[in-house]
C-alpha positions in Angstrom: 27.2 -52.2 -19.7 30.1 -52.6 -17.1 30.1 -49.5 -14.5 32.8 -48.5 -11.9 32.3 -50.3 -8.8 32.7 -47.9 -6.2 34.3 -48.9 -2.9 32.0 -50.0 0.4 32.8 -47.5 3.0 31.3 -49.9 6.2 31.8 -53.6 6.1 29.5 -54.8 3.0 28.6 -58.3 4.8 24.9 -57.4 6.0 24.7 -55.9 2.3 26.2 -59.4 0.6 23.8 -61.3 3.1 21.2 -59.6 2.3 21.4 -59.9 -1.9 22.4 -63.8 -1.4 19.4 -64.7 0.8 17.4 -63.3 -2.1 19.2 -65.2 -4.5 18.9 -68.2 -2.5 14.8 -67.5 -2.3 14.5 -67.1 -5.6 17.3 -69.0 -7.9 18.7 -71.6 -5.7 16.3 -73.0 -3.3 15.2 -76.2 -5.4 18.5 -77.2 -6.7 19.8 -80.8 -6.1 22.9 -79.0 -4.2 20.9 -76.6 -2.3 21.0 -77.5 1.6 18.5 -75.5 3.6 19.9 -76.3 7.2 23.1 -74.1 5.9 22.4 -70.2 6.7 23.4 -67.3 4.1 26.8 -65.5 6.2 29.6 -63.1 5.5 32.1 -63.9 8.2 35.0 -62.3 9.1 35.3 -58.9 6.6 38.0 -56.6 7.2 40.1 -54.3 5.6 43.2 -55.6 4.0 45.4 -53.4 1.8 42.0 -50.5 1.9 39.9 -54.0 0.4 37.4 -55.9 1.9 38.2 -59.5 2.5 36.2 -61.9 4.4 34.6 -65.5 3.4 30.6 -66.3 1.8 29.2 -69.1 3.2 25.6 -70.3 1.1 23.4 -73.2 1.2 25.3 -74.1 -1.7 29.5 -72.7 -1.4 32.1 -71.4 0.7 33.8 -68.6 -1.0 36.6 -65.9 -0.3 35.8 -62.7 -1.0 37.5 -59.2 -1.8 35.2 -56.2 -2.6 36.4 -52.5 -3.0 37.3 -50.3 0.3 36.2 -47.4 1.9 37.6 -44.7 -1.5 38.3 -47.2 -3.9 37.2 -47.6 -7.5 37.3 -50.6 -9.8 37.7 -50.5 -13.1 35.1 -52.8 -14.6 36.5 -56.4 -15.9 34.7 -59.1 -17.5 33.0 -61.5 -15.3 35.1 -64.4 -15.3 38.6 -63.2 -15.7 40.6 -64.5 -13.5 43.7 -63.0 -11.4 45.6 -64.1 -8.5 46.4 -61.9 -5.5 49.3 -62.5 -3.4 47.4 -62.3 0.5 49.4 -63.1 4.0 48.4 -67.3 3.5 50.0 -67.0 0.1 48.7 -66.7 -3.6 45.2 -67.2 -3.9 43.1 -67.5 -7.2 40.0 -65.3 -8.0 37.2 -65.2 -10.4 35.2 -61.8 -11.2 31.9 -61.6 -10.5 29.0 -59.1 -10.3 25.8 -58.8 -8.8 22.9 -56.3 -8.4 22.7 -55.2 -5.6 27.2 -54.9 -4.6 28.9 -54.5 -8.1 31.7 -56.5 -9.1 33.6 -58.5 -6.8 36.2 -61.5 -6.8 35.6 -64.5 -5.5 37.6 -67.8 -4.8 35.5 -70.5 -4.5 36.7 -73.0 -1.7 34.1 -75.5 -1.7 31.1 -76.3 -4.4 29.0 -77.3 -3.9 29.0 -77.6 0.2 29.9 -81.1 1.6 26.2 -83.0 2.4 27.2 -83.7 5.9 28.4 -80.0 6.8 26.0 -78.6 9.7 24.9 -75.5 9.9 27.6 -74.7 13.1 30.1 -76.1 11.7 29.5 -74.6 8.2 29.9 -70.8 10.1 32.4 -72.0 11.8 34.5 -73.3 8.8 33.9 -69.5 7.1 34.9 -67.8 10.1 38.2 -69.7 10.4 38.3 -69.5 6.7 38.1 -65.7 6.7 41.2 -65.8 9.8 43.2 -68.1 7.9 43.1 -66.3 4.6 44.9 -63.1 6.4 47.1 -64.8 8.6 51.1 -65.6 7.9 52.1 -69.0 6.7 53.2 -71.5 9.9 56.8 -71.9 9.2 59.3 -73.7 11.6 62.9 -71.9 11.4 64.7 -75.3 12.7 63.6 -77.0 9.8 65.3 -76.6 6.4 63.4 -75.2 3.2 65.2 -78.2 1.2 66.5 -80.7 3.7 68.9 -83.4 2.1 69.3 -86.5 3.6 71.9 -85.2 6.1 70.2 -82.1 7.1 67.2 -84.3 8.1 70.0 -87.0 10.4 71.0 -84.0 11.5 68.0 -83.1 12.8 66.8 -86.4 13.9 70.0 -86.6 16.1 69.5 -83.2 17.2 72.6 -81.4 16.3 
């Protein structure tokens, strides 16, 4: 039976580290995908719109995360319904999901399984940036046109 998931009124990511290192104990550890050298880590939760948002990094995915805020209640979905919420890098795609231990959650997966020659640095690294880059504005230069013809781009190539 589906139950409210109530909001996280501190930053959940010692509480989502501590239910995946279990997971990763007891479910995942012998699976062809698994990769020991990469530590369980929430990077980078914060409040965004009273949600928390931050990246998942496992020994076997990189995920972005948004769990209820400080107040907030869920409604329950169904696990695996899918929605897209429009964040500061643009839309992004997520999957419901629910665990013991943290209640329902959405995740977008952004790599899975983990690429073989990822270190365990540079994976923590990759989910910090990850968890930046997910809340930061698009790059957009003002000089250059949205739909440049073929003049608008001589144009700029002779810079006038």
């Amino acid at each position: 039976m589906q139950t409210v998931t109530n909001g996280f009124q501190l930053n959940p990511a010692a509480q989502l580290e501590r239910v995946f290192q279990a997971i990763a104990a007891r479910d995942m550890h012998q699976l062809p995908f698994f990769q020991p050298q990469i530590p369980v880590r929430a990077c980078g939760f914060q409040l965004f719109e009273q949600q928390w948002i931050g990246s998942l990094l496992t020994p076997w995915m990189l995920s972005l995360l948004v769990l209820p805020g400080p107040d907030q209640q869920w409604q329950p979905r169904e696990v695996g319904d899918k929605l897209a919420l429009m964040l500061p890098c643009g839309n992004v795609r997520f999957t419901v999901g629910e665990i013991d231990g943290c209640g329902q959650y959405l995740a977008s997966s952004l790599m899975s399984p983990l690429d073989k020659h990822l270190g365990a640095q540079q994976a923590v690294d990759l989910a910090e940036h990850t968890a930046r880059m997910a809340l930061s504005l698009p790059v957009v230069d003002g000089n250059i046109p949205s739909n440049p013809g073929r003049r608008a781009l001589f144009r700029l190539s002779q810079g006038t």
